[in-house]
N, C-alpha and C positions, 0 to 999 in steps of 0.2 A: 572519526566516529565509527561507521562502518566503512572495513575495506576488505573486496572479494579479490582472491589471487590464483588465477589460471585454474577455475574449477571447471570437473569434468562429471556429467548425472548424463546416465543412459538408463535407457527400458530396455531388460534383456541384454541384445544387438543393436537397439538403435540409439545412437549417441545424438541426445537433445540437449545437450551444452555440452562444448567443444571448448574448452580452456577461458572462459570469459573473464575480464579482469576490469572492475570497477571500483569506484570509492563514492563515498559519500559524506563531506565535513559536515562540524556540526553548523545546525542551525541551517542550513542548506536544502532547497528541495528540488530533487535528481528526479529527472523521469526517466523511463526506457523504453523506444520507441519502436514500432516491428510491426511485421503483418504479421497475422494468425499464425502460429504453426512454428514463429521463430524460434523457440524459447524462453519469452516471458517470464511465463504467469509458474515455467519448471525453477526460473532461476529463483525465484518470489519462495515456492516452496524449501527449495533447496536450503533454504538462507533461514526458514523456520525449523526446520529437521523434518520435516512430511515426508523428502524424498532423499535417499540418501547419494552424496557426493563420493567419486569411486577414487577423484584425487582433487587437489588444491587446499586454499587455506579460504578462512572466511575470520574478520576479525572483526569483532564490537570493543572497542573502547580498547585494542590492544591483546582484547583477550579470544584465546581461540575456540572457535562453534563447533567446532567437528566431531565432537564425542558429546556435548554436550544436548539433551532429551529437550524436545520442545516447550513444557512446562519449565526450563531451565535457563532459555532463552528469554522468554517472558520476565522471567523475575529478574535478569540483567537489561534487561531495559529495551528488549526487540517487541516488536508487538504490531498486529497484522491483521488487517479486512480484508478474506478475500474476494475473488471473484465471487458473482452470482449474491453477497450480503450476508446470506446463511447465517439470517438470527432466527434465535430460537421461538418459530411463529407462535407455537399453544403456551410459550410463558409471556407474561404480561411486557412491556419495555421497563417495570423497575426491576425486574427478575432476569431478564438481557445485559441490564448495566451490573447487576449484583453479578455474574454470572464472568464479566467480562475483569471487574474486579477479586477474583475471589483468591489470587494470592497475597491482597491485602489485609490487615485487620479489621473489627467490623469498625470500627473508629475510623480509621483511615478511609475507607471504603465508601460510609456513608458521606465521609466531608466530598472524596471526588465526584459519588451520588448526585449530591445537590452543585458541584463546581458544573456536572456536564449538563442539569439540569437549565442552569444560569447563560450555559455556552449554546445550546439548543432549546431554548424555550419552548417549540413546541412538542419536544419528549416531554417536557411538563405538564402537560396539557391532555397528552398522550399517558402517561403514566401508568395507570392501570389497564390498560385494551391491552388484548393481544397482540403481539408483534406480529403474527399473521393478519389482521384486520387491515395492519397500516399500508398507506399507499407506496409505492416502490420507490420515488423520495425517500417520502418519512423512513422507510425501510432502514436506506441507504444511511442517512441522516444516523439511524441507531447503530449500523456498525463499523460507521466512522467513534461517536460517541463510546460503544461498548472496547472496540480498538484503542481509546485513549483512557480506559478506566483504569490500565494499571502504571497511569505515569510511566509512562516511555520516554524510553532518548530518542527512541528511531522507529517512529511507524512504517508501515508498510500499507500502503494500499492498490491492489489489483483492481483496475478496470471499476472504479468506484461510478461511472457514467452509464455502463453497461445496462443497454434495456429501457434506459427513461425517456422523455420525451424531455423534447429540446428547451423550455424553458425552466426544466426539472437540475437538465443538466447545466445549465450556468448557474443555479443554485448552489449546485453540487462543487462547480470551482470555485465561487465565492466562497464555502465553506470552506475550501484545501489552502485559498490563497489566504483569508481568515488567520488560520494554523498555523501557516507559515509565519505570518506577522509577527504570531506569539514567542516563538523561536523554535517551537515544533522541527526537527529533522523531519525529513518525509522522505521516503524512494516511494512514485510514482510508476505504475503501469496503467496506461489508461490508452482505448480505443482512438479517442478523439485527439489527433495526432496534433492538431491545428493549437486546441484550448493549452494541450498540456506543454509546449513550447514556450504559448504564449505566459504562464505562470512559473517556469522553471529557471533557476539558475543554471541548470548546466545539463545534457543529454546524452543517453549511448541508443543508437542505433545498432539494434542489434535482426541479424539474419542467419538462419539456417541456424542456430546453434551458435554463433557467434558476433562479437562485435565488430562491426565492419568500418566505425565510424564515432567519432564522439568530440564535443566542444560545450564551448555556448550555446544555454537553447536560442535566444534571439539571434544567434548567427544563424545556427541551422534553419531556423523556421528560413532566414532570404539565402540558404544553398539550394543551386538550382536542382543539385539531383535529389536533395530531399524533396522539397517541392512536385519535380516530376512523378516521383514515386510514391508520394503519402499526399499530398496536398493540393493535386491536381482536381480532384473530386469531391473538395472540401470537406476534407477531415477533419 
């Protein structure tokens, strides 16, 4: 489905991914696991066109990202919540999903409308408020939702836990592990080292710019230097 090969994204002089090389099959949900500062939330960008790669390849479906414009990505089936939620607070949440849709027809559009309505009942509910009103869940909740309005192959979700309170955030992996069920692809970056092991099929540890480490999540979660490192503190 997606597969990244040996990419390189610097600021300037400073090289914040250093050759990383990952894959993700379909139906599959991949986390990437790291402290602050590793390279993440760059490689997340990278892989939408936000930031651009100075070499490697990056492939969806076989087919190649690297010239391809981020509205261009979208319409091949990549599609992305990032960090922080960043829905649009002064439009309503049916104006967020429309929004999130709008390389579809209005046909098309309205049927995902009402699918993600069905799949978040309380975006129903929610409907006409503004997306600034809602609470940092419900937030969350919309830009998981508005991420899946243009039928993707392959979501992308940065740090969708980021900021909530802890009964917020097991919500929040219900919903990811939910998606998965469906047959949802997902690549995974999330703070909460412990939750997203425990819901993944397969993990890369990545540090400094690159990946130092990668298998089964349920293995990694009982490797003891993951553990020492991420899991000591209960992540």
């Amino acid at each position: 489905m997606l597969k990244v090969s040996d990419i390189h994204v610097s600021y300037g002089p400073v090289a914040a991914v250093k050759g990383i090389s990952f894959d993700v099959k379909k139906g599959e949900l991949v986390t990437i696991i790291g402290a602050n500062g590793a390279g993440k939330t760059t490689t997340l960008n990278a892989l939408m066109g936000l930031v651009p790669v100075s070499s490697g390849s990056m492939l969806l479906k076989g087919e190649d990202l690297s010239k391809i414009p981020v509205e261009g990505r979208i319409t091949r089936g990549l599609s992305f919540s990032p960090e922080g939620r960043r829905v649009f607070k002064s439009l309503s949440v049916l104006d967020n999903l429309r929004a999130g849709g709008n390389i579809l027809s209005k046909l098309k559009a309205d049927e995902r409308i009402h699918d993600m309505m069905e799949q978040f009942p309380l975006l129903r509910e929610r409907s006409h408020q503004d997306a600034g009103t809602l609470s940092g869940g419900e937030q969350q909740m919309l830009a998981i939702a508005r991420a899946l309005m243009s039928q993707p192959s392959c979501v992308i979700l940065d740090e969708p836990s980021l900021g909530l309170a802890p009964k917020i955030v097991s919500q929040v992996f219900e919903i990811i592990r939910d998606l998965r069920e469906t047959g949802v692809t997902i690549l995974l970056v999330e703070q909460n080292i412990k939750k997203s092991l425990a819901i993944a099929d397969r993990a890369y540890v990545m540090e400094l710019g690159k990946i130092v480490k990668s298998g089964n999540a349920k293995e990694l979660a009982e490797d003891q230097s993951i553990q020492d490192s991420y899991l000591a503190a209960g992540s």
